[in-house]
C-alpha positions as CSV (number, residue, x, y, z in Angstrom):
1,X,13.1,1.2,33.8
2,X,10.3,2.3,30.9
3,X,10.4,3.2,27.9
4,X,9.6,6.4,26.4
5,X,6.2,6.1,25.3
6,X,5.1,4.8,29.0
7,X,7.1,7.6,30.8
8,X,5.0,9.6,28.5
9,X,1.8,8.3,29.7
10,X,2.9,8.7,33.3
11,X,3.6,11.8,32.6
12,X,0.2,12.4,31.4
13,X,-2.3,10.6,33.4
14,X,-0.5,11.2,36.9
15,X,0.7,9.9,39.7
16,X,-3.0,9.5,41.4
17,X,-3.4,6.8,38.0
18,X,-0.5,4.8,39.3
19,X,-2.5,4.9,42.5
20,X,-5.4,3.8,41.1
21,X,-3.9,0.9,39.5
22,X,-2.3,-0.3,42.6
23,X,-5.4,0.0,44.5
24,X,-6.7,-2.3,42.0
25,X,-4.2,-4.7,42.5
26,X,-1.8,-4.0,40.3
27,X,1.3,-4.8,42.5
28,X,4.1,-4.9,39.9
29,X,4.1,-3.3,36.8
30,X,3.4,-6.1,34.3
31,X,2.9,-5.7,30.5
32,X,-0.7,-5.8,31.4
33,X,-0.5,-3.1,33.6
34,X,1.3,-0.9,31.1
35,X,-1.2,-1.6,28.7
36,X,-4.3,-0.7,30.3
37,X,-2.4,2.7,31.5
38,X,-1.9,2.9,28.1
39,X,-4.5,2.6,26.6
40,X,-6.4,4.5,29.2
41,X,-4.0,7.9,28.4
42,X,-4.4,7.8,25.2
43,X,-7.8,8.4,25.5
44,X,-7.0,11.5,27.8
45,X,-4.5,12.7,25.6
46,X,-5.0,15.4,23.0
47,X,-3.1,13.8,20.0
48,X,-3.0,9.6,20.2
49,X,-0.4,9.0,17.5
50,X,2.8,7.5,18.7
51,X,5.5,10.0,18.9
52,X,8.6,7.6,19.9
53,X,9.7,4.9,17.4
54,X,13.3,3.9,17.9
55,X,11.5,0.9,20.5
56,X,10.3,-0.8,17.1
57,X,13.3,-0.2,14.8
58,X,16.2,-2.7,14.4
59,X,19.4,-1.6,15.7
60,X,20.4,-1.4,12.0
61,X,17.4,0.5,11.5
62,X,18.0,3.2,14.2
63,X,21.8,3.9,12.4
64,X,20.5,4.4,8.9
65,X,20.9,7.9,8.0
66,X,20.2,9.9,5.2
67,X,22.5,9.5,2.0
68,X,24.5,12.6,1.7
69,X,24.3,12.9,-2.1
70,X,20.9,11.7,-2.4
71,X,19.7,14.3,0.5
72,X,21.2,17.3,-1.6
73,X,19.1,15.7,-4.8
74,X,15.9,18.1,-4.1
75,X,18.2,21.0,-4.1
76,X,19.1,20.8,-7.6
77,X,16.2,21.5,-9.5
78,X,15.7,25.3,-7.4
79,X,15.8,28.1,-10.0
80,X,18.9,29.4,-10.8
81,X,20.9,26.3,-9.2
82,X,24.0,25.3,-10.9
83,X,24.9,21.7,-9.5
84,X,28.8,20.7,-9.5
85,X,27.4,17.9,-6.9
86,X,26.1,14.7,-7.9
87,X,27.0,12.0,-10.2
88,X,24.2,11.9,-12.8
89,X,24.8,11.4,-16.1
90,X,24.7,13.9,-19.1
91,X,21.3,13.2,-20.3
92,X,22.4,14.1,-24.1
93,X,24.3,10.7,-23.9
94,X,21.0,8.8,-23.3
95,X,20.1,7.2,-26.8
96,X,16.3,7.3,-26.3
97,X,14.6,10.4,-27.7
98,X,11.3,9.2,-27.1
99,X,8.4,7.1,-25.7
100,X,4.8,6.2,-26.6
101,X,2.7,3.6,-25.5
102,X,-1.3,2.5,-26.3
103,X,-3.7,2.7,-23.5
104,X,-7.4,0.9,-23.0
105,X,-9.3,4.1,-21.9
106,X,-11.7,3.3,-19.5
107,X,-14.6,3.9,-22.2
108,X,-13.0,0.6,-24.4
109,X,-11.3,2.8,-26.3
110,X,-7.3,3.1,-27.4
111,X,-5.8,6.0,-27.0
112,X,-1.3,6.6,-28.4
113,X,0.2,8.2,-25.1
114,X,3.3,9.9,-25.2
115,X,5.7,11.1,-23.1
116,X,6.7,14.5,-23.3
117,X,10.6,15.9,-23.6
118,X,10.4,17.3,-19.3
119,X,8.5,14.3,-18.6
120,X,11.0,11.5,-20.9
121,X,14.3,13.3,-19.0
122,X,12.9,12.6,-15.8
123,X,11.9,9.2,-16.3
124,X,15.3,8.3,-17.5
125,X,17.1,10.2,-14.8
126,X,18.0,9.4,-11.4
127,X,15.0,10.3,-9.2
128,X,14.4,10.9,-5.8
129,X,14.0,8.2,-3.4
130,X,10.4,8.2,-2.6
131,X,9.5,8.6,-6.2
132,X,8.8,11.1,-9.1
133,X,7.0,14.1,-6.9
134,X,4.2,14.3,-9.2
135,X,3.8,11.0,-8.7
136,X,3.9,11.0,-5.6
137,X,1.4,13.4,-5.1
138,X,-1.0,11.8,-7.1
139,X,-0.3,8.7,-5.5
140,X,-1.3,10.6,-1.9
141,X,-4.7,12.1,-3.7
142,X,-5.1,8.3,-3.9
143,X,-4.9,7.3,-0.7
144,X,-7.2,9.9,0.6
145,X,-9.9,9.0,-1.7
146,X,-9.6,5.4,-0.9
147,X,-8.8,5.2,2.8
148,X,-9.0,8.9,4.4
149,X,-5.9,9.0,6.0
150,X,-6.6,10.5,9.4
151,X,-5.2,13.6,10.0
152,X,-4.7,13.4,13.8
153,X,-4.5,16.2,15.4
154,X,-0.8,17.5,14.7
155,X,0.5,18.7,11.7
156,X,4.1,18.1,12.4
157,X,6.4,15.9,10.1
158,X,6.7,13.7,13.5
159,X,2.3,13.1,13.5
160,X,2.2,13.2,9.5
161,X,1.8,9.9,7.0
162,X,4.0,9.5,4.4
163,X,4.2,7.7,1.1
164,X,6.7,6.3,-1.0
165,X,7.3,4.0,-4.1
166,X,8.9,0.9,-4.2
167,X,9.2,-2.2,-6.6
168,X,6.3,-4.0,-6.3
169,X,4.6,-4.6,-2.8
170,X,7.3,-7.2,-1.9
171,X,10.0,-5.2,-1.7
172,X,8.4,-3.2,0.8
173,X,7.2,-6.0,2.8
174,X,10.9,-7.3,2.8
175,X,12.5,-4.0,3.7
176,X,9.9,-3.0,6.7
177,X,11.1,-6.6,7.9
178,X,14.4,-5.5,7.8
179,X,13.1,-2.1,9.6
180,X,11.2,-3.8,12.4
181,X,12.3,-7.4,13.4
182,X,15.8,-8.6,14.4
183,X,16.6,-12.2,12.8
184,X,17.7,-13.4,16.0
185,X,14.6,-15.8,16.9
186,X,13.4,-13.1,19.5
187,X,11.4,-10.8,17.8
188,X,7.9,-12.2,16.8
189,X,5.6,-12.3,13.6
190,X,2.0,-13.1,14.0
191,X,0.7,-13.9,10.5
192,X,-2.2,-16.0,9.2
193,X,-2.0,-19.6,8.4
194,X,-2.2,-20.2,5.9
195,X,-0.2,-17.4,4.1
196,X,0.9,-15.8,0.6
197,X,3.7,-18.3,0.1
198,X,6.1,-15.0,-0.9
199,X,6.0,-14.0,2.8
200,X,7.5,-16.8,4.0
201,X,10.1,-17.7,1.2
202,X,11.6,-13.9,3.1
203,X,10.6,-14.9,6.8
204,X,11.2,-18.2,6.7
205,X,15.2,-18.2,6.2
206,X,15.3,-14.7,8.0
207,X,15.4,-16.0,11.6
208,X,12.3,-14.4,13.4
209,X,9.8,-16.1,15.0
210,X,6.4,-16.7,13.6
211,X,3.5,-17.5,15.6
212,X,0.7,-18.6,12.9
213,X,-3.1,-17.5,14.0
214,X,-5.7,-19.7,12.5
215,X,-8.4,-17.9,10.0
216,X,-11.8,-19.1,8.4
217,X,-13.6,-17.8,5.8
218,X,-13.9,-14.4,7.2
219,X,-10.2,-13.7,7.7
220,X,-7.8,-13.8,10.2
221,X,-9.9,-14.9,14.0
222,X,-9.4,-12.2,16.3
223,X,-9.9,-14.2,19.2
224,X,-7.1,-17.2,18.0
225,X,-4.9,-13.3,17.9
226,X,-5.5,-12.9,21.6
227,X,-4.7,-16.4,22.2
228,X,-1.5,-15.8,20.6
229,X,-0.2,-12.8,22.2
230,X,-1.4,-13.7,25.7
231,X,0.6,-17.2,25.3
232,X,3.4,-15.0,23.6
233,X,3.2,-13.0,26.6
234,X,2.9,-15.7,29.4
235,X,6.0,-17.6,27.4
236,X,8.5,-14.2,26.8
237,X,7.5,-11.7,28.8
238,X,8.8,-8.2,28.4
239,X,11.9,-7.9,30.7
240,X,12.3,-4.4,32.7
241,X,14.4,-2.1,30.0
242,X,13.9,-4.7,27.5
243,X,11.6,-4.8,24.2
244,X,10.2,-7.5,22.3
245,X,9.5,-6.8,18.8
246,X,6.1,-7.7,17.8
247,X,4.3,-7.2,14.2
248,X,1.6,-8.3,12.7
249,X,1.4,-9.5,8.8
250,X,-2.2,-9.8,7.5
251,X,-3.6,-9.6,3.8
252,X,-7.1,-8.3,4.8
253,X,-8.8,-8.6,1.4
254,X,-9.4,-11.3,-0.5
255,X,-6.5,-13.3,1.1
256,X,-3.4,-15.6,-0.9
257,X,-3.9,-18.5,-0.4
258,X,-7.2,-18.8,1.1
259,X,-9.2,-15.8,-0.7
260,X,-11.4,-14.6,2.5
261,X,-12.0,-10.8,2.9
262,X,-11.6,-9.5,6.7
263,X,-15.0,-8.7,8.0
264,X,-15.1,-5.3,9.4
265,X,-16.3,-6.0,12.8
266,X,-12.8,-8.3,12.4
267,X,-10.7,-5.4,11.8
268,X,-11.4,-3.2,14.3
269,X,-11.5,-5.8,17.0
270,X,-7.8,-6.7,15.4
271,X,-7.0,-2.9,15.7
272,X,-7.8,-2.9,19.1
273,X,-5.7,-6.5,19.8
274,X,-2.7,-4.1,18.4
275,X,-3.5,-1.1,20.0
276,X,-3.4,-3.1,23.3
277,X,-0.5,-5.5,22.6
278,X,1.6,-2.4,21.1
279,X,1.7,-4.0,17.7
280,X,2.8,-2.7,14.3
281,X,0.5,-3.9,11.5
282,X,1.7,-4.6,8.5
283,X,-1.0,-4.4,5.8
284,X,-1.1,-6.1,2.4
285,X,-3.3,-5.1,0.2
286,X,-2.6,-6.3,-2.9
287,X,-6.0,-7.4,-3.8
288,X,-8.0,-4.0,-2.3
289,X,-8.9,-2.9,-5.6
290,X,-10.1,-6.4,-7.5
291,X,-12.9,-6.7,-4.7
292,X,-16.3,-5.2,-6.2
293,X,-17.5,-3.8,-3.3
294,X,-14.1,-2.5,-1.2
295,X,-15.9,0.4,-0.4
296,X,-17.7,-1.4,2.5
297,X,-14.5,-1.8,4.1
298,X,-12.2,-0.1,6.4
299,X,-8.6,-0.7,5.9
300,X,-6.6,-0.6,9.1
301,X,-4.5,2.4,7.5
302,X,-7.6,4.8,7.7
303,X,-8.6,3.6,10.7
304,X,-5.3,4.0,12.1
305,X,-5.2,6.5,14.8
306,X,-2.0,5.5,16.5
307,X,0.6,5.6,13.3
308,X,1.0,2.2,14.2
309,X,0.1,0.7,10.3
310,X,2.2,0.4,7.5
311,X,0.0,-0.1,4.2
312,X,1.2,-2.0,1.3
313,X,-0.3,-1.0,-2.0
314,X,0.5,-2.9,-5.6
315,X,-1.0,-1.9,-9.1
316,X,0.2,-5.4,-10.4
317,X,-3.2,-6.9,-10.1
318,X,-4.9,-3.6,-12.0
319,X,-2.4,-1.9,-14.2
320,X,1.1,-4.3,-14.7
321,X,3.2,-6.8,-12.6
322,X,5.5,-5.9,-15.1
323,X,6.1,-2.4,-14.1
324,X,6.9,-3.5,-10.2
325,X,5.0,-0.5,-9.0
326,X,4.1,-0.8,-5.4
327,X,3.4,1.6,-2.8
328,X,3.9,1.9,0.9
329,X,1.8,4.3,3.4
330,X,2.6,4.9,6.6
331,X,4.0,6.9,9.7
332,X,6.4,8.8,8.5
333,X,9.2,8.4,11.0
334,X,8.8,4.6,9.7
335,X,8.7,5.4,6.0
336,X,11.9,8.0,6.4
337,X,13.8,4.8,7.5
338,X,12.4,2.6,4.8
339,X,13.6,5.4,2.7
340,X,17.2,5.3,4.1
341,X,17.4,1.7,2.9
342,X,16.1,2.1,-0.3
343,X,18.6,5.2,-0.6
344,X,21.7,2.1,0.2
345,X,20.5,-0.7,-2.0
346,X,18.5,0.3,-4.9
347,X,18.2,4.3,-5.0
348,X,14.8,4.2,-6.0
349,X,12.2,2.2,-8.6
350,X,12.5,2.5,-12.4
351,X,11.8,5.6,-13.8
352,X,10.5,4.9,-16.8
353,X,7.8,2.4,-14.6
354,X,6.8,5.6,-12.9
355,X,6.8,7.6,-15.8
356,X,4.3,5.4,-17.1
357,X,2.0,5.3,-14.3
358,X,2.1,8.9,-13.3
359,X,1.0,9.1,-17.0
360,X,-2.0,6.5,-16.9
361,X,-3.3,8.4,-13.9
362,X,-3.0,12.0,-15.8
363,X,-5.2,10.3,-18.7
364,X,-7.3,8.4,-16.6
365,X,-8.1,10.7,-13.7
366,X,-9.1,8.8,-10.5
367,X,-12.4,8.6,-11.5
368,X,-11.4,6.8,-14.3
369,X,-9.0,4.7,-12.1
370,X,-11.7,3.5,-10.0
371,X,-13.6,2.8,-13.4
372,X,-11.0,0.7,-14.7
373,X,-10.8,-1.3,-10.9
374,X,-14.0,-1.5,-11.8
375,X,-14.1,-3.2,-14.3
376,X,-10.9,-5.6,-13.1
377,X,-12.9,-6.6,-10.4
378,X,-15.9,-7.6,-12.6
379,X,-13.9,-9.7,-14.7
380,X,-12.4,-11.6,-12.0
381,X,-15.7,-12.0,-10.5
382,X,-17.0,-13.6,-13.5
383,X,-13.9,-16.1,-13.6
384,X,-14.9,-17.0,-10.0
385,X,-18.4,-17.8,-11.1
386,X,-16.8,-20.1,-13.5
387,X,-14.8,-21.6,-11.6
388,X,-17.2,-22.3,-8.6
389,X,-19.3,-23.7,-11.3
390,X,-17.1,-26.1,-12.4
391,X,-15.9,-27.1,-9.0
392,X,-19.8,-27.9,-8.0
393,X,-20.2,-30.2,-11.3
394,X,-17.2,-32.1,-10.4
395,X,-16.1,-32.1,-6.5
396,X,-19.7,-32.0,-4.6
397,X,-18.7,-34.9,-2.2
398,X,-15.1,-34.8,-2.9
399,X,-13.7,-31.6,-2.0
400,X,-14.8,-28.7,0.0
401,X,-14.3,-25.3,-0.2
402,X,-15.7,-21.3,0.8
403,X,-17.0,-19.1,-1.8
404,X,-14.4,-16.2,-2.2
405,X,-15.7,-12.8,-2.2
406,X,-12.8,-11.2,-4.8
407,X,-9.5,-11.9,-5.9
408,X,-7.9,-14.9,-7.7
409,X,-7.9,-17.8,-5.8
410,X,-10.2,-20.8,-4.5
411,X,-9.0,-22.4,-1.3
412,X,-9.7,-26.5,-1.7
413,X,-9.8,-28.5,1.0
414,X,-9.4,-32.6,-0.2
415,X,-10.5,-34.1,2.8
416,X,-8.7,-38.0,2.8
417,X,-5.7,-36.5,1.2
418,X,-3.3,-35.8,4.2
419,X,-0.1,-34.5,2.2
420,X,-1.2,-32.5,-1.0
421,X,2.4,-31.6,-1.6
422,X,3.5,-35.2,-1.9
423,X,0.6,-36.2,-4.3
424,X,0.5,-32.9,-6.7
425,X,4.0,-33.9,-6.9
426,X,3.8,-37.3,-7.2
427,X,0.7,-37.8,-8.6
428,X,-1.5,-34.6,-9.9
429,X,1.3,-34.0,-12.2
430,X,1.2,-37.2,-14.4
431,X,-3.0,-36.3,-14.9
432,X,-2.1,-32.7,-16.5
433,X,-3.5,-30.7,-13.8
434,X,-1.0,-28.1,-11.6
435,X,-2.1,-26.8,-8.1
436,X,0.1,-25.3,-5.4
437,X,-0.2,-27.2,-2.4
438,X,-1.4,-26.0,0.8
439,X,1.7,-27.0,2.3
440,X,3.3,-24.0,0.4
441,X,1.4,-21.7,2.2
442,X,2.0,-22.5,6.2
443,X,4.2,-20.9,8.3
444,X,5.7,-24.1,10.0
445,X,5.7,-25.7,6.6
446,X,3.3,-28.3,7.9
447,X,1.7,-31.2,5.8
448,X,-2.0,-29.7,4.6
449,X,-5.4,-31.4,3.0
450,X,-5.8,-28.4,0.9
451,X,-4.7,-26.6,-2.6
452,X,-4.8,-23.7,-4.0
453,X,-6.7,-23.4,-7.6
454,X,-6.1,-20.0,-9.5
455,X,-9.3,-18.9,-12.2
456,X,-7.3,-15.9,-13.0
457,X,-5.9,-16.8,-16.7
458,X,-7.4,-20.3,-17.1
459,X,-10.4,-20.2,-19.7
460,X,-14.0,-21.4,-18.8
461,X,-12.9,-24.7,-20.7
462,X,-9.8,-25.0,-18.8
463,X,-11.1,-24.6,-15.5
464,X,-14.1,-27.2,-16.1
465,X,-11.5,-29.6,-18.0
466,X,-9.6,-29.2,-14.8
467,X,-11.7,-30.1,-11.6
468,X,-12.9,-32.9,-14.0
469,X,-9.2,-33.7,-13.7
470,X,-8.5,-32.9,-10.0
471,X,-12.2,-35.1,-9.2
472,X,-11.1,-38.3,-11.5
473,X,-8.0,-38.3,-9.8
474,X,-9.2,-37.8,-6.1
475,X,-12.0,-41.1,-7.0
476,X,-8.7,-42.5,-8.5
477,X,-6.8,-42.3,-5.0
478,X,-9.4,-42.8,-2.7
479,X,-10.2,-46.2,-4.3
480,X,-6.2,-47.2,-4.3
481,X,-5.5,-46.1,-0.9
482,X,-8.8,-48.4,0.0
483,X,-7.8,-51.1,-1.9
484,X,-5.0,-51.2,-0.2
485,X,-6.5,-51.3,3.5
């Protein structure tokens, strides 16, 4: 027995392909087999875009449905509608008549915004689901500047991508989890090691099974991916009628903890791997827009061909981490369901947050969006130069570490120092100097020689007061731990 999406491409290619294969010694049909047939009609086929996504979906998942209040909520506002349906609140109850806020224009300048009466009874209404619609078109003119979003070549709701807002990038991350993996130990998550410690404070406790993939200074090594599925393969394979989950996690720009930017050769190579290996890709970005030059790169969600990428977007790093404004992109089969869960937990993000943003983006305009990345991504730039400065005064010969090309982070590697956690704890502490250890950031919560140094809010003083610090005490334990050999 197949599943759909195979019986499809037998359906497709033939039964003179099947003959083919066997000719070529395929005597059984292996996940190997089914992947080169695969991949092989997709390329014959019209439109490549999955069609058939109950196979990834939890089994809680496949029963969420639509809430039946909230699915009447786009109804109301039709002209000439007179609602007796939902709950909401008589707005003349609210006690705030109005909101204003300052905003840094682009140009350096300060400008009072405020919100208008429509656009303050919205924000402190319930919403829909997905987000205020302005918003969320907006948001969508946003993702087409910055990553294309390929059309395919269907225009159905099935073939379409889809966008909603959530509360931060996190909660996303957490529900699409939820969405796609069963905590039973079967189901697998590839992710890089090391790994934005947030990750795995969800997946660690959850109860699937992560297979870490070694990266370097360019990201995430497609080959080590290979490695991994293949052994994943050889050690589980797919029984007949049966699905492993598979999904891959990976922060392709300016990575937590380690701060490396996928090359691009890298990601398509890696969109390939899940194109082959039938994985979903789960992609957080929450650094895109603090990297100078993120034009030069593909992101796997305009690349994606298959609807096989969910994108994870934050404006924590760029606008506020108050607000928790974060964005997923995706398939929209697979964003309908993320939407049923938000729809049963927390209806949908703050409105006022959204109020806000939608807001910004009216002042700003895109163009002065990507002005004001911009200018984020300068900044932090400069605080990297800082703090590779200070780093090369103090730690030439003790320490080693890659140049990042954007975000927050440098990734330090003590060599000598086997357990970082144990003496940051134990040690680091007492000398007035606070790292997170590498340890923090593995998937098996293995011991690690490095640490993880921010420059994001430390000033140029700080940071050179502080690998004077971290290098004192590195001579200071190296000369202990000799003296006592």
């Amino acid at each position: 027995m197949i599943d759909r999406s195979r019986r499809n491409c037998v359906d497709t290619v033939g039964i003179m392909t099947i003959l083919q294969l066997l000719g070529r010694g395929w005597s059984n049909t292996t996940d190997r087999a089914w992947q080169w047939l695969y991949r092989n009609c997709r390329a014959m086929t019209q439109d490549s875009r999955l069609s058939f996504y109950d196979k990834y979906l939890t089994l809680t998942s496949q029963r969420r449905k639509p809430s039946p209040i909230r699915r009447l909520q786009p109804l109301v506002s039709l002209p000439g509608m007179i609602s007796l349906g939902g709950g909401l609140p008589n707005p003349k109850l609210f006690p705030i008549t109005s909101m204003s806020f300052g905003l840094k224009l682009p140009s350096g300048q300060e400008s009072l915004i405020t919100l208008s009466e429509s656009e303050l009874k919205e924000a402190l209404q319930y919403s829909p689901t997905s987000g205020l619609p302005r918003l969320c078109q907006l948001l969508l003119d946003l993702q087409k500047r910055e990553h294309g979003l390929p059309e395919g070549n269907s225009h159905t709701q099935q073939n379409s991508t889809a966008l909603m807002v959530t509360v931060g990038s996190q909660d996303a991350f957490c529900k699409a989890i939820e969405m796609l993996i069963e905590p039973d130990g079967e189901d697998v998550v590839f992710l890089e090691d090391p790994t934005y410690s947030g990750a795995l404070a969800f997946l660690q406790p959850y109860g699937a099974k992560l297979v870490p993939v070694p990266i370097d200074q360019d990201g995430l090594i497609p080959s080590q991916l290979q490695l991994a599925l293949e052994r994943e393969l050889q050690q589980h394979p797919t029984t007949p009628g049966g699905h492993r989950r598979r999904v891959l996690y990976i922060i392709p720009t300016a990575q937590n903890p380690s701060g490396a930017t996928l090359s691009q050769s890298r990601r398509r190579e890696i969109y390939q791997l899940a194109q082959d290996y039938d994985l979903i890709i789960l992609e957080d970005d929450p650094y895109w827009f603090l990297h100078p030059h993120r034009q030069q790169y593909q992101s796997f969600l305009s690349m994606d061909v298959d609807g096989r990428v969910l994108r994870f977007d934050s404006f924590s790093k760029v606008i506020s981490s108050g607000l928790r404004m974060g964005v997923v992109t995706g398939p929209s089969p697979l964003v309908e369901k993320l939407n049923f869960h938000v729809q049963a937990t927390n209806l949908h993000n703050s409105g006022i947050s959204q109020a806000m943003l939608q807001k910004i983006f009216d002042v700003w305009g895109l163009d002065g969006l990507d002005t004001h990345c911009q200018q984020v991504a300068d900044f932090y730039t400069q605080r990297r130069n800082v703090m590779i400065e200070a780093a090369h005064r103090h730690l030439i010969g003790l320490a080693e570490w890659s140049i990042p090309d954007a975000g927050m982070f440098l990734w330090i590697r003590i060599p000598g120092i086997v357990d970082t956690k144990t003496w940051i704890e134990e040690t680091a502490a007492q000398s007035n100097i606070l790292l997170v250890p590498g340890q923090s950031f593995r998937p098996g919560n293995q011991i690690s020689h490095h640490v993880r140094a921010s420059f994001s809010t430390a000033s140029d003083e700080e940071m050179d007061l502080a690998m004077h610090r971290l290098a004192k005490l590195i001579r200071e334990t190296r000369g202990h731990d000799s003296s006592k050999a």
